[in-house]
C-alpha positions as CSV (number, residue, x, y, z in Angstrom):
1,X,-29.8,10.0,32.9
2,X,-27.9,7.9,35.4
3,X,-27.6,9.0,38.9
4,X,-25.3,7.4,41.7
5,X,-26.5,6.4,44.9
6,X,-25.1,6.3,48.4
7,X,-22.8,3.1,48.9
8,X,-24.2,2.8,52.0
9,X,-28.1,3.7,52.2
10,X,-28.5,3.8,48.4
11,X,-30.1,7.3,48.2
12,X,-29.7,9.2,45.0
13,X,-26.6,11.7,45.1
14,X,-26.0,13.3,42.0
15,X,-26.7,12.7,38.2
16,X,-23.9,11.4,35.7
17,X,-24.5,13.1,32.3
18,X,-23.4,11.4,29.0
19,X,-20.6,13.4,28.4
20,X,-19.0,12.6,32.0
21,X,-20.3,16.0,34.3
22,X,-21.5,15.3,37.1
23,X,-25.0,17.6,38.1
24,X,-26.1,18.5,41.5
25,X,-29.6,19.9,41.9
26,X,-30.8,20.8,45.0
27,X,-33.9,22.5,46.3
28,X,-37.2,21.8,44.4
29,X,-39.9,24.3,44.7
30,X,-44.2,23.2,43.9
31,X,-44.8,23.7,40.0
32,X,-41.1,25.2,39.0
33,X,-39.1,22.6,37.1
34,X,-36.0,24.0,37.8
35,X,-33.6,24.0,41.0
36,X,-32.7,26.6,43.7
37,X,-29.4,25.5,43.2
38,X,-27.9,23.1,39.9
39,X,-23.7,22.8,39.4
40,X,-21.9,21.1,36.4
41,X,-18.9,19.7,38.4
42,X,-16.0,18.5,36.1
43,X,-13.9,16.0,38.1
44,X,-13.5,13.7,40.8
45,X,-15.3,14.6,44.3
46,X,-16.1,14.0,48.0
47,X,-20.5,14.0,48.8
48,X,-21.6,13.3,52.2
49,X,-24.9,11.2,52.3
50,X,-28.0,14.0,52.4
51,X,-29.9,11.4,55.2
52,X,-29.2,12.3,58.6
53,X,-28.8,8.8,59.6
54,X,-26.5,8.0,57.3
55,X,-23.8,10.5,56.5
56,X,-21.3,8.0,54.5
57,X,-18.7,10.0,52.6
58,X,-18.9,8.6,49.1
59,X,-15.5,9.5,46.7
60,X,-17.0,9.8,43.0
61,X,-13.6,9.7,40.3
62,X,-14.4,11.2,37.6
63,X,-13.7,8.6,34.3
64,X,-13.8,10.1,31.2
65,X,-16.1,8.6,28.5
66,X,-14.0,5.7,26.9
67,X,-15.8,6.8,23.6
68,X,-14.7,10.1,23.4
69,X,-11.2,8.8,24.1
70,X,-8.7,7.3,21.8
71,X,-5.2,6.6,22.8
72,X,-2.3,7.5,20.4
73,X,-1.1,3.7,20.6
74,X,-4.7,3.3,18.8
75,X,-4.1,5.7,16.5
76,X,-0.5,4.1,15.4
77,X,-1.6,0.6,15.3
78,X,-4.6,1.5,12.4
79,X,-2.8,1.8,9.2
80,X,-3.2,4.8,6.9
81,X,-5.8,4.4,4.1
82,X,-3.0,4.8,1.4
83,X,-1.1,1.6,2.4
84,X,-4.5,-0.4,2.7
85,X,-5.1,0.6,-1.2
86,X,-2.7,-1.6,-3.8
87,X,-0.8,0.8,-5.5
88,X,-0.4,0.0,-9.8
């Protein structure tokens, strides 16, 4: 779990999952475990600062994982497994 904070006041905002959703939760309730309200939000976004005294707009781009990415310059520059192999 890795949330981000407010640039300005450093309050938690929202979580960053693994795979690159971001999840609000908002509204605990005494001895549930889950939230009034959770969203899986895919892409970049706008969250104002929850503080009253604060109220910074913080932009959150949304970066996919580098691991689950591979560019097809990548993919041309590994040589196939046939060439690697001396042929008799």
């Amino acid at each position: 779990m890795s949330f981000v904070v407010c640039e300005k006041c450093k309050k938690r905002l929202i979580e960053r999952l693994p795979n690159g959703l971001w999840r609000f939760r908002f509204g605990k309730r005494p001895g549930k475990e889950n939230a009034v309200v959770e969203m899986l939000i895919h892409g970049s976004l706008k969250i104002r600062c929850f503080r009253d005294y604060c109220g910074h707009i913080n932009t959150l781009n949304y970066l996919p994982n580098i691991d689950d990415f591979q560019s097809p310059q990548s993919e041309a520059s590994q040589p196939d497994q046939a060439e690697k192999s001396p042929s008799k």
